[in-house]
N, C-alpha and C positions, 0 to 999 in steps of 0.2 A: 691543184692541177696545173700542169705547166700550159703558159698561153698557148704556145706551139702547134698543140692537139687539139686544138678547140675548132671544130669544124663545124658544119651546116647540118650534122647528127649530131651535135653533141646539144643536153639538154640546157636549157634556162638557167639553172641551177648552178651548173657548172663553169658556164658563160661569166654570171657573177660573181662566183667567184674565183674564176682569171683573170676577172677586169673588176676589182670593186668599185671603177664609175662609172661602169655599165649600166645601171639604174639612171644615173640622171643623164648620161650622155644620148640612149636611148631615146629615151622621150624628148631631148632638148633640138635633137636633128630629124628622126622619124614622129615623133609623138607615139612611139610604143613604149604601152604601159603606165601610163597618165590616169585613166580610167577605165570604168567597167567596159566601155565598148573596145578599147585598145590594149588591153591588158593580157594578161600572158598565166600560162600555167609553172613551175617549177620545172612539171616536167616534161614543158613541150618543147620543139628539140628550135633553133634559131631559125633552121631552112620554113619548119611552117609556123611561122611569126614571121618571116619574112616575108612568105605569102600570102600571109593572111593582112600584111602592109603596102599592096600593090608590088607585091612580090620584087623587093628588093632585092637587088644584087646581094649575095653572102660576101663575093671578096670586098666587096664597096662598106660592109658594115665591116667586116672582120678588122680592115685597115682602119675605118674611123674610131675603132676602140682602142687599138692602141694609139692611136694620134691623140685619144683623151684621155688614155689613161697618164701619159706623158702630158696633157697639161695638167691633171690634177697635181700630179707632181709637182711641177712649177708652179701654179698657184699656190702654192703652200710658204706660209712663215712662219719660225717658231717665236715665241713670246719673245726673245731677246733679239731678235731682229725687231719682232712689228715696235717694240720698246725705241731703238735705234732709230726707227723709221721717222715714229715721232716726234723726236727730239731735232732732227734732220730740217735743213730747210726750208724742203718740199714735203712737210708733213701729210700722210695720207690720213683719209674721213678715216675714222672710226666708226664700224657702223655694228651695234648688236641686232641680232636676229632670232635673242631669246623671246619668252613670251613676257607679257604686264608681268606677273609674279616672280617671276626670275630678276626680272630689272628688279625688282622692289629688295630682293632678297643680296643682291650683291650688282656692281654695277664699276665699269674702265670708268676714270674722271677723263671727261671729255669723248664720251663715246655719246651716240643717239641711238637711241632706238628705235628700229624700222618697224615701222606701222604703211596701211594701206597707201595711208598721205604721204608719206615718207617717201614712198617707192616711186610715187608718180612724181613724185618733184628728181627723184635721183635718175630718171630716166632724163631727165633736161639737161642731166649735168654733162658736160664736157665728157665725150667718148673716151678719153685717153686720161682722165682723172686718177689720181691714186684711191683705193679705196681698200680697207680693210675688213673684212666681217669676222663676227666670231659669235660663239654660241656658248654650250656647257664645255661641251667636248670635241667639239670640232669636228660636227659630223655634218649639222645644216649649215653653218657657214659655209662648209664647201657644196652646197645644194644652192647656196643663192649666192656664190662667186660664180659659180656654172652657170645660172641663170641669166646675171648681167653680163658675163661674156659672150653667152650666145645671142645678144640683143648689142651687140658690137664693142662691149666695154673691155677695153686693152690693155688697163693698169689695174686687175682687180687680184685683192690673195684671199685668203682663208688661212686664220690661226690656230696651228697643227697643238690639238689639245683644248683648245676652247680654253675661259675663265679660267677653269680649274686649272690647266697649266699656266695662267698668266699667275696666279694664285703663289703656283709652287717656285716661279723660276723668277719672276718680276718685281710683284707687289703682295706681302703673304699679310699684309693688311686688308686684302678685297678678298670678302669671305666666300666659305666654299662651300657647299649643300649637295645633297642626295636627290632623286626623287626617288620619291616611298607612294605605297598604295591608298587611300583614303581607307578605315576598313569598314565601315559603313556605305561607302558607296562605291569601292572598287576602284576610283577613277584617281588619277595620278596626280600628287601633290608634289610639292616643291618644299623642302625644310634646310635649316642649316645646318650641318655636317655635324655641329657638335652635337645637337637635336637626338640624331640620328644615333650616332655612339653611346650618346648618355642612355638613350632607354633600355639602345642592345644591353648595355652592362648594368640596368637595373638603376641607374644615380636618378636620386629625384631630387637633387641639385638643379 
């Protein structure tokens, strides 16, 4: 749906997807949709979500969404930039925002992984710090590049692809993994790509 049409009728649903940072940009300004008391239907339309947020202006959100959808944009590097960056002077943190099991499974040399301690010391850091985040695929580093900029941090990106593109385009040494389902307990595991291949095709290699 073209952003254009996106009005104070138009549903939730279709909000996200004419701004896919609508999700975090939302909560990171209003606190709509954070949680169960602030949260939202699919199909409820922006104007009562607005309302129901101390009845916000629609053109004051409409405009802050493309104001973020345009910085998701710009926060974005791909691997052979964040790679460039590196190597650079003014090298920026590396910082991962996978979970324990993901670090274990593959892991950028010279990258940290953000844990609870992690984050409160990186709020100390110099507002205008470089900093880079990345994930699997680049979808939560861009949830927690959004997070520290909206806590006033000025040099922060998110790397467009996660691992698995640093994987493909950088270094095809830092291995690459699925997540697959536990089948015993449903719950989502982390394996490594070849894992994942060998059993589709039967190898008991």
């Amino acid at each position: 749906m073209s952003q254009s049409v996106i009005t104070g009728k138009s549903m939730m649903g279709a909000v996200l997807e004419a701004y896919p940072s609508a999700q975090r940009a939302l909560f990171r300004r209003y606190h709509i949709g954070g949680c169960n008391s602030c949260g939202y239907e699919l199909s409820d339309t922006l104007e009562s979500v607005a309302q129901s947020h101390d009845n916000i202006d629609i053109a004051e959100i409409l405009d802050f969404l493309v104001e973020a959808e345009q910085l998701d944009r710009r926060s974005q590097a791909s691997p052979v930039e964040v790679a460039a960056a590196i190597s650079s002077e003014n090298p920026p943190r590396l910082i991962d925002v996978r979970t324990p099991a993901e670090w274990e499974l593959a892991r950028i040399e010279g990258a940290t992984l953000m844990t609870e301690g992690t984050a409160a010391i990186m709020m100390r850091w110099s507002k205008d710090a470089p900093i880079v985040f990345y994930c699997h695929l680049g979808q939560r580093s861009l949830d927690a590049a959004s997070y520290f900029a909206g806590h006033g941090f000025t040099n922060v990106r998110s790397m467009t692809g996660g691992i698995e593109a640093w994987s493909e385009q950088v270094d095809s040494g830092v291995a690459r993994y699925e997540m697959a389902s536990d089948i015993a307990t449903g719950e989502a595991t982390f394996r490594p790509l070849r894992a994942v291949v060998s059993q589709a095709k039967g190898c008991q290699s």
